[in-house]
N, C-alpha and C positions, 0 to 999 in steps of 0.2 A: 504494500500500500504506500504511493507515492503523496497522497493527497486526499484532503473530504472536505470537497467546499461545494455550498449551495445545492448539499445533496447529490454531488455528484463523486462519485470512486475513481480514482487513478489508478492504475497500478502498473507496477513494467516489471519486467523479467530479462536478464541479460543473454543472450544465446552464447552457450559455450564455445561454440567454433567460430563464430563471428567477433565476440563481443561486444555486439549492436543490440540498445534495449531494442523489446516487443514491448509494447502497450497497450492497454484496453483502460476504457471507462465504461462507466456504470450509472445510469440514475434512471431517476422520474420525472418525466414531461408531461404536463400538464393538458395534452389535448390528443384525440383518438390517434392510431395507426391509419388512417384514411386520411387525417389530417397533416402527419407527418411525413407517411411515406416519402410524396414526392418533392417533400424537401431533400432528400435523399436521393432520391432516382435522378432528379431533374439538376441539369448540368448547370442550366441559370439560375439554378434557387440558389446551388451550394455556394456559388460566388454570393452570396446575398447574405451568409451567415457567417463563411470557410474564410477567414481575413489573411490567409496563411496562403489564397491561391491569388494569382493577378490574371491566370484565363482558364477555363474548363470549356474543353467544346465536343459533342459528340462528334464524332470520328464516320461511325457506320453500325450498321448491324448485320451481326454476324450469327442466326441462326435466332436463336433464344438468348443471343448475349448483345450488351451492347458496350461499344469498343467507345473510351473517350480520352483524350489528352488535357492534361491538366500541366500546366508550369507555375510555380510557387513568385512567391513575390519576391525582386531582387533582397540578397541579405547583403550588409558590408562585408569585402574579405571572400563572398563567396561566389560560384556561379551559377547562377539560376538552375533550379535544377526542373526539368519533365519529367514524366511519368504518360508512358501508356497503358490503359486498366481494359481489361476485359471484364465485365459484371454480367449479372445475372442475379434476376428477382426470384425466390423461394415462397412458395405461401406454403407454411403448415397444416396440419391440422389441426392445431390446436389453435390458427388465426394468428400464430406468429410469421411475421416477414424475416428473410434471412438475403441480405444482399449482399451479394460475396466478390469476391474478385484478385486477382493477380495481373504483372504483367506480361504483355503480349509485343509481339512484331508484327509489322504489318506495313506493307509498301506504301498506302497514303499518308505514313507520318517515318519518313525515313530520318534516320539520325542527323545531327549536322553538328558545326562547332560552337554555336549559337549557346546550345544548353548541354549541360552534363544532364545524359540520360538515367535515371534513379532506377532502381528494379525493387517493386514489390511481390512479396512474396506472398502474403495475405492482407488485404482491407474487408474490412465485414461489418454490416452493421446489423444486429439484432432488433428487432420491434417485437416487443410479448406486451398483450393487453393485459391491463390492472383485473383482475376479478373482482367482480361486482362495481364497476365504473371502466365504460367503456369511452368514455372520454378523456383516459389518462392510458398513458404507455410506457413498460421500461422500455431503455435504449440502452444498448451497449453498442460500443463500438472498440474495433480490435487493428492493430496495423502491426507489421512486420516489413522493412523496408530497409535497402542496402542502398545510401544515398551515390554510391560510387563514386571518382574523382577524388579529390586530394581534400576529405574533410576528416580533421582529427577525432577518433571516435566519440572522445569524454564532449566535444560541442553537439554530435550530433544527437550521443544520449541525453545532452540538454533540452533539448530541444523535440524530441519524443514525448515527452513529457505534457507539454503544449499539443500535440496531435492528438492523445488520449482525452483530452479539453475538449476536442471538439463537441463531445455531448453534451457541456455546459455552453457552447458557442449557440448549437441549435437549440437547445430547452429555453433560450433569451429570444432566438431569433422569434421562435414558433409561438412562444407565448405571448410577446407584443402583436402576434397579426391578429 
């Protein structure tokens, strides 16, 4: 446990063979899974909450998956780093959502010198409905990522830390609308 603010859990785990935290957070949002979802799914909401990206744009779709590039917001010292995610939406039966995803290739978003290309291993977000109040939802969310390039591990585990946040970025965003 990295943190517990605003009802929301942190926590990271360091991968032995990498060194690179894994993160997940944890809380309660205040408004249904129908509500929520496509702040999640939808590539223009996440910029509307995600302060950590400067563009998300779907890419394509690729069966039941949908392929999207995302670049992070310049940092000092660093270089911008992309990500290409392949997702894919999960409905339970139990009316939980599971949106999952890793990185992918793919010839409409070819590498360049522009950005250092990041590779995610796992992004996932959990949606489970509150029992007896279907107007309220947990979220979790999980990220496992190899920024690549020349960043020294102990900044990037810094920095992990703030990703796992994001389900306190959306329980703010969701709850003002």
């Amino acid at each position: 446990l990295e943190s517990d603010k605003n009802g929301i859990k942190v926590f990271t785990r360091t991968d032995a063979t990498t060194g690179l935290k894994m993160a997940r957070g944890d809380g309660r949002i205040n408004r249904s899974i129908a509500q929520v979802l496509p702040c999640v799914e939808e590539a223009a909401i996440v910029l509307k909450w995600d302060d950590s990206i400067d563009s998300n744009t779907r890419v394509e779709e690729c069966g039941e998956y949908t392929v999207s590039r995302s670049i992070d917001k310049k940092k000092t010292f660093v270089t911008q780093r992309e990500t290409v995610l392949a997702s894919k939406t999960f409905k339970n039966d139990d009316g939980s959502y599971l949106i999952i995803g890793r990185s992918v290739e793919t010839p409409k978003v070819p590498e360049t010198d522009t950005y250092v290309r990041a590779y995610i291993y796992i992004w996932a977000f959990k949606l489970t409905p509150v029992a007896g109040d279907e107007n309220k939802c947990d979220a979790t969310y999980m990220m496992f990522l190899d920024p690549k390039g020349k960043v020294p591990t102990t900044i990037f585990n810094a920095f992990v830390k703030g990703q796992a946040e994001n389900v306190i970025k959306l329980k703010t965003y969701i709850e003002k609308q």
